[in-house]
C-alpha positions as CSV (number, residue, x, y, z in Angstrom):
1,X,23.0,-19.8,-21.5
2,X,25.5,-22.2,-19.8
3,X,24.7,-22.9,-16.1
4,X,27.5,-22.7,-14.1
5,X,28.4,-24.6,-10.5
6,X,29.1,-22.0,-7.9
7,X,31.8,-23.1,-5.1
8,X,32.3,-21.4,-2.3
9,X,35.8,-21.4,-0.6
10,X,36.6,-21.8,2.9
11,X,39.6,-21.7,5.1
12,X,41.2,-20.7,8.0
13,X,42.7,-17.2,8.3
14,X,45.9,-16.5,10.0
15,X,45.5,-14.4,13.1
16,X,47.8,-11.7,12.3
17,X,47.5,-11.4,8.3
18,X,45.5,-12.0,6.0
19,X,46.8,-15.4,4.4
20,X,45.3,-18.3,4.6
21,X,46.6,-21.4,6.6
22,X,46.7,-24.8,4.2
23,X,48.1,-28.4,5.5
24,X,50.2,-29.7,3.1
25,X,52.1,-33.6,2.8
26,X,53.5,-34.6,6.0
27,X,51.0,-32.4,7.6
28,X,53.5,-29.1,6.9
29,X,51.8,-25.7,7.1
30,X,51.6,-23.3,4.3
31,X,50.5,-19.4,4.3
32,X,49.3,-18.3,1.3
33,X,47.5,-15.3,-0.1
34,X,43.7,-15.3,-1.3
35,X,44.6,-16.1,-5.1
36,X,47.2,-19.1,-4.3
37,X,44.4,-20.3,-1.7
38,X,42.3,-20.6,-4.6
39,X,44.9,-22.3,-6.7
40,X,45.4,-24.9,-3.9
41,X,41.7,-25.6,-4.1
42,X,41.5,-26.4,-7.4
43,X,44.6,-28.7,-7.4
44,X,43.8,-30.7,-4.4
45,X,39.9,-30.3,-3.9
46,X,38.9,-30.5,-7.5
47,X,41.5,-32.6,-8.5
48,X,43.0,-29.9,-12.2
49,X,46.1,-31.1,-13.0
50,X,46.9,-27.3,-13.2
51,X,45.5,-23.5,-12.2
52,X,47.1,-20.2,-12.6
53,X,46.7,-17.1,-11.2
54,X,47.5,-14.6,-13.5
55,X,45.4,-10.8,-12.7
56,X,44.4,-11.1,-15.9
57,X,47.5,-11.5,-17.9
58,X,45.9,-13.9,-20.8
59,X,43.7,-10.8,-21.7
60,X,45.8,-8.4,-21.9
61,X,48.1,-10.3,-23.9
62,X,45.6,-11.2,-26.5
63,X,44.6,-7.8,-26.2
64,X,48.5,-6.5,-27.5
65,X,48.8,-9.2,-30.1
66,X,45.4,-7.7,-31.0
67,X,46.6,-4.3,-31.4
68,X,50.1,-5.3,-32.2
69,X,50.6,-3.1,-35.5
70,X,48.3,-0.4,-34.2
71,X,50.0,0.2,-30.7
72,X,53.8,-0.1,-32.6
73,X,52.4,2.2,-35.8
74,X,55.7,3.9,-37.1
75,X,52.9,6.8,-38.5
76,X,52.5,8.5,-34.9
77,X,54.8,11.0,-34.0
78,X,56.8,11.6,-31.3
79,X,55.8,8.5,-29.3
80,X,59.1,6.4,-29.8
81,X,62.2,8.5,-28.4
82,X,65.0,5.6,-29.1
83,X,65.1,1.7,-30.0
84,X,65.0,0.5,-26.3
85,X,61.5,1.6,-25.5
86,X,59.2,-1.3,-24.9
87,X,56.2,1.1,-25.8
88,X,54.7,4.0,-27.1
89,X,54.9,6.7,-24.7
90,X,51.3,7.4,-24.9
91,X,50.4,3.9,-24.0
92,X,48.0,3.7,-21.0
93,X,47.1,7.7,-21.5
94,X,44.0,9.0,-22.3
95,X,45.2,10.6,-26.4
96,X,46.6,7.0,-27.1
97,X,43.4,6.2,-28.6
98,X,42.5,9.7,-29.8
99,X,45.9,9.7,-32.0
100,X,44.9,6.3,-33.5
101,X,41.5,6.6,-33.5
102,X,41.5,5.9,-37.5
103,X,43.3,2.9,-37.4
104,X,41.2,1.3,-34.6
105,X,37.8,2.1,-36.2
């Protein structure tokens, strides 16, 4: 088991939102929502040369690469209407995995 540091953020809230207030060069003011207050953390408290905030967007792109040849399977019916369709049309219901239950087991 790896023991982790926790940090615990603070900042100043503007009054009439729910941003946060930062102080950037030349003492210029910045609002910025909860995730890009955290970003701005990192970069200029903990010194990263980078941080992204991406709501999860690195999963669920391994998760499609994954499940590239499953999710595109030519051996479903009906689920591709024409060549412009980004996806199946059962993608995000609840028979997408029931129709391709075989292939992901």
């Amino acid at each position: 088991l790896v023991e982790h540091k926790e940090i615990e953020i603070t900042g100043q809230q503007h009054p009439t939102s729910c941003l946060f207030i930062t102080k950037g060069p030349q003492e210029s003011t910045t609002l910025l929502p909860v995730e890009g207050y955290a970003v701005h953390y990192y970069t200029t408290v903990e010194g990263w040369p980078k941080a992204v905030h991406s709501e999860g967007g690195t999963f669920s792109t391994f998760y499609v690469l994954l499940m590239w040849d499953i999710i595109y399977s030519s051996q479903i019916p009906d689920v591709f209407r024409g060549p412009f369709q980004s996806m199946p049309l059962d993608f995000g219901r609840e028979w997408f995995y029931n129709s391709r239950r075989e292939q992901i087991e």
